[in-house]
N, C-alpha and C positions, 0 to 999 in steps of 0.2 A: 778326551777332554774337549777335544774340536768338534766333533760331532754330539756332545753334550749341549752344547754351546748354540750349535745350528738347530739342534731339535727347540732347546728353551725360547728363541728367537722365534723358532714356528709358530710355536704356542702365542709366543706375546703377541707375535702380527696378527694370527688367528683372533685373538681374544680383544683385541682393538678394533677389529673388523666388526666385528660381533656385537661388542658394545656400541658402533659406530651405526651398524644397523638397526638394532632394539630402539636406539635414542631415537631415529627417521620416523620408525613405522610404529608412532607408538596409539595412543587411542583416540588423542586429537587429531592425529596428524590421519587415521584413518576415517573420521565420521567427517573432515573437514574435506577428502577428496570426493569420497562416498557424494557429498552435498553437492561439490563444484560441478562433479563430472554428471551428474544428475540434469543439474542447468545448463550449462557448456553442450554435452553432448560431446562429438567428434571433436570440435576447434579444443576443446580442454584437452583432450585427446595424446592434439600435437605437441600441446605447451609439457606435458608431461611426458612426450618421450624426448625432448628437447632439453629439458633439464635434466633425468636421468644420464640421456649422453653426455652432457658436460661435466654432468657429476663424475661419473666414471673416469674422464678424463684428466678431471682435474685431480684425483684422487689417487689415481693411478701416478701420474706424477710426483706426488707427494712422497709416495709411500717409497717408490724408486729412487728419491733421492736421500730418505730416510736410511733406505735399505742399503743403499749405496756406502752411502758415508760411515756408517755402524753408530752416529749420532742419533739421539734424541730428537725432536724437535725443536726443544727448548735451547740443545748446546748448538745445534746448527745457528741459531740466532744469536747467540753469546760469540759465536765466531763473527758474524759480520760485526756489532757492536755491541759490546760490554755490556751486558745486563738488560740487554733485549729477550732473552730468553726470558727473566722471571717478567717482564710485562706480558712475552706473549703465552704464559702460565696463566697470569691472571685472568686477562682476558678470555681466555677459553674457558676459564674454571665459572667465569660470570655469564658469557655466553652459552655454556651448559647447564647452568642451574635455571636461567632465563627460559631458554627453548623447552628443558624436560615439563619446568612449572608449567608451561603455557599449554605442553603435550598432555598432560593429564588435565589439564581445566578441560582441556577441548572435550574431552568426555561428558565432562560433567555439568559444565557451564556455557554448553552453545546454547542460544537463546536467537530464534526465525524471529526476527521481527517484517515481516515485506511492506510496505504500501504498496496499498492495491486503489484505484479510481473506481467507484460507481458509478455507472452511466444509467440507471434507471433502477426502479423497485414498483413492486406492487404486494396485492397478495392473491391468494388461492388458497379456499376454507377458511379464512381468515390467517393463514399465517403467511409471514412478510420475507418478500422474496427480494435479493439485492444481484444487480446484473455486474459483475466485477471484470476488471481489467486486469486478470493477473500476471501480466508478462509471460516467459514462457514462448514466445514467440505468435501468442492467440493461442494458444493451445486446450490454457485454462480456463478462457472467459466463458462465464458461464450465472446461470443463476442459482442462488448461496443463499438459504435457512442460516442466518446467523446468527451464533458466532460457530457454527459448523462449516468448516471450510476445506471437504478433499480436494485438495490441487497440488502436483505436480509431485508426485508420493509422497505427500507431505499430509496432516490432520490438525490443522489448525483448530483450534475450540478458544482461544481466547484473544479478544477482542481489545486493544489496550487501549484506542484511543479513536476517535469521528471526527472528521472537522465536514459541517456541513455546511452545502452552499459555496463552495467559493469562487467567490465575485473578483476580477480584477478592478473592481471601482465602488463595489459598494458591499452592502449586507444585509441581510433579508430572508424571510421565507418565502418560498416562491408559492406562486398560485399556477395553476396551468389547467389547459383543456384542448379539448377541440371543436370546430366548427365546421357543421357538413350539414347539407341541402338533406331532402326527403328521401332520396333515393341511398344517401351514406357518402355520395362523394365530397371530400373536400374543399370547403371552401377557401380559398388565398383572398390576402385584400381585406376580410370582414372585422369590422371594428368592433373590441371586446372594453365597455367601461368599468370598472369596479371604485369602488366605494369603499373605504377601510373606516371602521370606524369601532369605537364599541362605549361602554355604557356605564353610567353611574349613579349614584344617589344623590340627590340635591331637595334642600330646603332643611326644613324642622322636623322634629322628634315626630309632629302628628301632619307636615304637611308633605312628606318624604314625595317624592316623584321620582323615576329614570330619567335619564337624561343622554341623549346620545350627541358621544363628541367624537366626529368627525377628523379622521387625523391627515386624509387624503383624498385625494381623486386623479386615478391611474386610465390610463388609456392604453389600449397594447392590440397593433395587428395579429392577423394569423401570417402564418408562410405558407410556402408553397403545398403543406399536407394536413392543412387547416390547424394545426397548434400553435394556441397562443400562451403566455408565460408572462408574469408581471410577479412585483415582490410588496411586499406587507411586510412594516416591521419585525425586529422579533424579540423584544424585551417584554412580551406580554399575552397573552390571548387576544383576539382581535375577530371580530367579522368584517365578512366581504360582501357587498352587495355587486351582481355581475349581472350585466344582460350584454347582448349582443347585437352587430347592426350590418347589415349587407344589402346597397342595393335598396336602401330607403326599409324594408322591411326587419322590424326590431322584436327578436322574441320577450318572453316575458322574465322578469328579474328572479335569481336565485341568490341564495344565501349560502355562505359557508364560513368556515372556520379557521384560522391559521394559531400556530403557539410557537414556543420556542424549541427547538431542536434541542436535543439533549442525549450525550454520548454517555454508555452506562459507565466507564469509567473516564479517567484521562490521566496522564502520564508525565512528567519532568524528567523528557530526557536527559538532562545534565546530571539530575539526581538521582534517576531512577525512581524517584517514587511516584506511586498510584494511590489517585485520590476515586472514591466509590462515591457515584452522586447518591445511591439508592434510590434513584427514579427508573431506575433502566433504559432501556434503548427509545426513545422518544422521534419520532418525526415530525415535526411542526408543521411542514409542507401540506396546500391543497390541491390532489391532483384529481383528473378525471370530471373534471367540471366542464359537460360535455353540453352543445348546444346544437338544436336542430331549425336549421332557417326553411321555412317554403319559398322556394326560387320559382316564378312562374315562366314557364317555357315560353317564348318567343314565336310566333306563329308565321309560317314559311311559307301559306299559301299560294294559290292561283287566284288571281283580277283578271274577271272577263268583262266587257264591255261589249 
């Protein structure tokens, strides 16, 4: 009967063991390490043999004093005070139904969201390249056809949200260029003006005319690798009128274009929901608005007398 006793006991331990294991390593709990230790690397590493050991510890503990006593968990706690044991029922019956829910969403409902910073774009054949910061240590940054994004064994494809331009003081489309002498070196110091302005209808039915109304006048150095950068509103379409000035000598004026930026979707994180502008991915910005100054070389001769 004694050894009936001892074998049935095995089993239970065995089978609490068991279940105690299954609950751990369940699908969440493996696609959410799988992620960590992806990012992390080695330092994730330690955190995870660091709880493993305490786990074991503390567990061990547990179960030896379980084992000890030939008590339950629950009557171990009905001995220190009265009807501590059905609290600490409950609570585990809640924090197990809590942790399993959460272990199976992890399957099914992990959702990457990263921010990433753009630090420049262009295109090549016409398609538009975006230069990303994707953390990772640098590892990622890289230039991204978007909304295709391979980084960090991950495959992004969808695009939730763009905030473009941001200013700590103001907001705008930017304009930008650069300015370089004949030879292609950089010019620093040279004065870039633009003109924003754009255009309307005015008078009668048979006296119609355009009319251009003026909504600024921007001034904007180069730095040290001749790029200059000034902003244009962006509640509309807009032209720029730009010339350039260095040194007294002022190339001739160019025109160009700015509009509103526009994210192909955007998102309410509170809510979750996504609203689809159906414009697509839009850039308002005007770059490459490049100016070429003639700097005459200074003459170093010899005066003989």
């Amino acid at each position: 009967m004694e050894e009936a006793q001892k074998r049935t006991g095995r089993r239970a331990a065995l089978g609490a063991a068991f279940l105690m294991a299954a609950s751990a390593v369940g699908p969440g709990f493996l696609i959410q390490t799988t992620r960590f230790s992806a990012e992390g690397g080695l330092s994730f590493l330690y955190v995870i043999l660091l709880v493993t050991l305490a786990d074991i510890v503390t567990k061990a503990n547990i179960w030896s004093v379980i084992g000890a006593s030939g008590l339950s968990g629950a009557g171990i706690a009905d001995r220190i005070r009265k009807g501590l044991g059905t609290v600490l029922t409950v609570l585990i019956a809640i924090g197990g139904l809590a942790f399993n829910t959460g272990n199976i969403g992890g399957a099914t409902g992990v959702v990457y969201a990263p921010r990433t910073v753009e630090t420049g774009y262009g295109y090549v054949d016409g398609t538009l390249y975006c230069h990303l910061n994707m953390g990772w240590s640098g590892s990622y940054d890289y230039w991204y056809a978007l909304p295709a994004i391979p980084a960090g064994g991950y495959n992004f494809t969808v695009v939730n949200s763009i905030t473009y331009n941001v200013f700590p003081d103001r907001t705008g489309e930017i304009v930008s260029g650069r300015v370089t002498d004949q030879s292609g070196t950089p010019l620093a110091g040279a004065e870039v003006n633009a003109s924003v302005f754009y255009t309307s209808k005015s008078g009668g039915w048979f006296s119609s005319r355009l009319k251009t109304n003026v909504v600024s006048t921007v001034t904007a150095m180069t730095g040290p690798t001749g790029v200059y950068a000034l902003y244009a509103p962006t509640n509309r379409t807009y032209s720029v009128l730009l010339s350039a000035t260095y040194k007294g000598a002022t190339t001739n004026a160019i025109t160009t274009t700015t509009s509103t930026s526009v994210s192909p979707t955007s998102v309410n994180y509170e809510t979750g929901n996504y609203t689809y502008s159906g414009s697509g991915l839009s850039i308002g910005n005007s770059w490459g608005n490049d100016f070429v100054i003639t700097v005459k070389s200074k003459f170093n001769g010899i005066i003989f007398r």
